[in-house]
Each structure stands twice: as C-alpha cells, then as structure tokens.
N, C-alpha and C positions, 0 to 999 in steps of 0.2 A: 841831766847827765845819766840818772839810772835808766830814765823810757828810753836814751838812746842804745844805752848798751845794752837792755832788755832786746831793745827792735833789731841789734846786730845778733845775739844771740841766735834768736826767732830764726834771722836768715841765713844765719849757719848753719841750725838745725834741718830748714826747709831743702839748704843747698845739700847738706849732706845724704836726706831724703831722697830728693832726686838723682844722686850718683847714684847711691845703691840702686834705687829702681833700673834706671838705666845699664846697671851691672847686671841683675838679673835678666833685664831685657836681652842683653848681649848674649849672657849666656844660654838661654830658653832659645834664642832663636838659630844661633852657632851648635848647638844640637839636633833643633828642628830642620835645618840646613845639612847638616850631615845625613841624618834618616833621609829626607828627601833624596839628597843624592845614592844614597844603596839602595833604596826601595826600585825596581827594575818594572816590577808588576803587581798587578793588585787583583784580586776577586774579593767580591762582599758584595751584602745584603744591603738595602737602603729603604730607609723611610724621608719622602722628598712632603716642605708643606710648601705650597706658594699661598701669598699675600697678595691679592690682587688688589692694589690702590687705586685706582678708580672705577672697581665696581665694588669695596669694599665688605669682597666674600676673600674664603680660604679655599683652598684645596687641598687633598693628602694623595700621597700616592706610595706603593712600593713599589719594587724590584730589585735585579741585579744589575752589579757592576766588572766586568772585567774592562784592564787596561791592562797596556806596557808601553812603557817611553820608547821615541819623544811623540808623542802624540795620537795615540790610539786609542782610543774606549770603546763600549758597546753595554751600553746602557739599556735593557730589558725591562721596560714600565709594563706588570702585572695586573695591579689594580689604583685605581676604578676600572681602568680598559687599557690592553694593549697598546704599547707605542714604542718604536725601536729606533735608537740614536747610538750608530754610527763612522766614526772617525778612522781616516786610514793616515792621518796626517799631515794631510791636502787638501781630503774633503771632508764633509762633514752631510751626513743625511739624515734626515726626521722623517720616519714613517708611521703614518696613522691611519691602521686598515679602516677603521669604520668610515674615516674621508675617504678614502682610497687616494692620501694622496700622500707626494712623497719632495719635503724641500732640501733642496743640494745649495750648501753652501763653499765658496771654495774659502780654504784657512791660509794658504800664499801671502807672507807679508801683514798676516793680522797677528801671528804671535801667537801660541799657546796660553798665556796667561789673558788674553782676551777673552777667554770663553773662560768662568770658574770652574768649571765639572771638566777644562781642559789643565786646572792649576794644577791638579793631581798626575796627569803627564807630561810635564815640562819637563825642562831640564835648567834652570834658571838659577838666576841667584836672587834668593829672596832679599836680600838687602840694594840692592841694587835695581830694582823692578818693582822694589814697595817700601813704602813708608810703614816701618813695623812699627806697633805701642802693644807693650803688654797689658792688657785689663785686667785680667783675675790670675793671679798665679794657682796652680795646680796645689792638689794636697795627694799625696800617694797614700792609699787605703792603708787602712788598720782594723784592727780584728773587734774594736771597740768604739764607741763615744759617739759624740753626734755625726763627722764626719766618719764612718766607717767604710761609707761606700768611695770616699776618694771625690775627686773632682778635677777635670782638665782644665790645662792649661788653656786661656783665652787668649786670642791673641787679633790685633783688628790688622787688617793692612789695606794700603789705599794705595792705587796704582801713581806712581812718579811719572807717567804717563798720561793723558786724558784716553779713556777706553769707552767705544761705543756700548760695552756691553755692560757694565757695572762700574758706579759709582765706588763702591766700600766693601770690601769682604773680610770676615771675621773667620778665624780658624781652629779647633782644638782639640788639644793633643795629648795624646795619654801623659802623665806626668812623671812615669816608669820608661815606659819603652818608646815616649815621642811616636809612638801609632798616631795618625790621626782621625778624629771619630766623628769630626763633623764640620760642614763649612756653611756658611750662612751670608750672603751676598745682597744688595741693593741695587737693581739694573736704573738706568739713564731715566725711566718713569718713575721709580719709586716704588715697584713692588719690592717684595721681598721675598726671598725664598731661603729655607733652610733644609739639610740634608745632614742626616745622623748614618753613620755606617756602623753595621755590627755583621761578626763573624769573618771577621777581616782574613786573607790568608796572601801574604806578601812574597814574592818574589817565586811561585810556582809557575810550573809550566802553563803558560799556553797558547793553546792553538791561533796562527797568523791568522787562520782564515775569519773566523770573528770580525775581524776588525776590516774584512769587504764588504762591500754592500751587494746586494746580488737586486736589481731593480723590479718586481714585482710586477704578472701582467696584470696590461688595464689600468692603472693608477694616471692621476694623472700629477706632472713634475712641476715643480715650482723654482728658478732658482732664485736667488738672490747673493748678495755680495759678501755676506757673512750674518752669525748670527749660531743661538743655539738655545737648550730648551733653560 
C-alpha cells in the first residue's frame, strides 16, 4: 500500500513537472511568435559552421545578412571565399564566382519555412508548421555569479510537414528581448549546419534592390527544383 501511494505520488509530481514545462514552453514560444511577427527586416553579421557527414570534415564561414519579409534575403559569404545567396521570394540564386557558376531555384509552392535561412522570412505560425519542445530555458544576465553572461533560450522544432530540405532545426533567442541569435538545422543527409548572428539591427530600412539578382556575365546557370546553401 505505501509503494503504491509512493509510485502515485512520483506520478503526480512527474505530471505536475510536465505541465509546468509545457507552461513555459507555451509561453517562450507565444513570445517568440510575437517577435517573429514585428520583426519586418533584419541586418546582421553571421558566423555559419557546416558539418559535412559523409566526408566527416567541418567548415566555417562568415558574412552578412540582410532580409525583409515574406521572403527575401541576401546573404553575403566573405570568408573562406565569396558566395552570394539571393531570394526575391520566388527565386532563389547561389553564386560562386570562383565556379563561375550560378544555381536558380524557383521557391513557388515550397514554402518559406523549407529553406531554414528562409525561417527568418516567413510569415508563419510557428505552432502550427512545427512541432516546438523547449530544451534549455534562457537565463537573463546578471552583473554577477557563474551565469553572468546569461544564456538563450533553446528551443528544437521539427517540421509537421516532411521537408526536403531539413530534418530538425533548433533555434535561440535572447531571453530579454526574444532577438534571435542562432539557428542550427539537420538537412535529409545528416549534415549539420549552425549559424550564430551578432550585431543584429531589426526592422531598419532597406534597399528592394538587394534582394534581385542581377545574372553575371559568362557564368554558367544551373537550375533545379528547389534547394539552398
């Protein structure tokens, strides 16, 4: 009789456990959901790593990012070597002068959130288009202690969808102002790729023209169906 009422205990405590997480989760993301939808445009700095899973090397890369919804970027790859990606919200272009070559993807019917460096110009509802779980709750800085520097909010989401372009993408967000400062994504092979943003500056002006592609001579074009870096 007591193991039993101990084991009912246990599973009141465990159930209990789970609501609240689930409460936070609600709320972390009913926030995250709101920023998304004000956030109009973005500029920032990026450091991108891919995990190449079957040649079992890394890559780094930086650059910039400007975007404005629903669907524009123009993503400026610096180092190791120039590479320019993109998006007027139909198409999508990857130019790599040292190929000389340049692949158009058209985006028609694949959905913003099919591309993750396109999840930052959507206009969606993250509940409804993914399977959220919150993994690490955020700590908001302090002037002292072991945390001092703060720590974002983690958060994994899995398309409700099957998506040619990623299996799992994990997201995270300031714990203050729900900024978001990095996403980290698993494509249909198994690589991995993660991208940290800093110097973030939201909703300023700018320029439409960014987000044309103006086609380079000499190159030569590649299309395919969709698809992106």
């Amino acid at each position: 009789m007591l193991l039993a009422f101990a084991s009912m205990v246990d599973a009141a405590e465990e159930g209990g456990k789970s609501e609240a997480i689930k409460s936070r989760t609600d709320i972390i993301v009913s926030k995250l959901q709101r920023k998304y939808e004000s956030t109009k445009t973005i500029v920032t700095k990026f450091q991108q790593e891919n995990h190449l899973r079957s040649l079992g090397r890394t890559t780094r890369s930086t650059g910039r990012l400007s975007l404005r919804k629903p669907g524009q970027i123009r993503a400026e790859y610096t180092t190791p070597e120039t590479q320019l990606v993109v998006s007027n919200g139909e198409s999508l272009w990857i130019y790599t002068p040292r190929l000389k070559q340049v692949i158009v993807s058209q985006l028609k019917g694949s959905g913003a959130t099919s591309l993750p460096l396109l999840f930052l110009a959507g206009k969606g509802n993250l509940r409804r288009e993914f399977s959220v779980t919150l993994e690490d709750e955020g700590i908001v800085p302090r002037n002292s202690g072991v945390w001092k520097a703060g720590q974002p909010h983690r958060l994994s989401f899995k398309p409700l969808k099957a998506s040619p372009a990623f299996r799992a993408m994990w997201v995270e967000a300031d714990p203050v102002n729900f900024q978001i400062t990095g996403i980290e994504y698993i494509d249909s092979l198994g690589n991995k790729t993660k991208i940290r943003f800093t110097d973030m500056n939201e909703n300023a002006a700018v320029d439409s023209n960014l987000f044309e592609f103006k086609m380079p001579p000499g190159v030569d074009v590649l299309k395919a169906p969709g698809g992106g870096r």
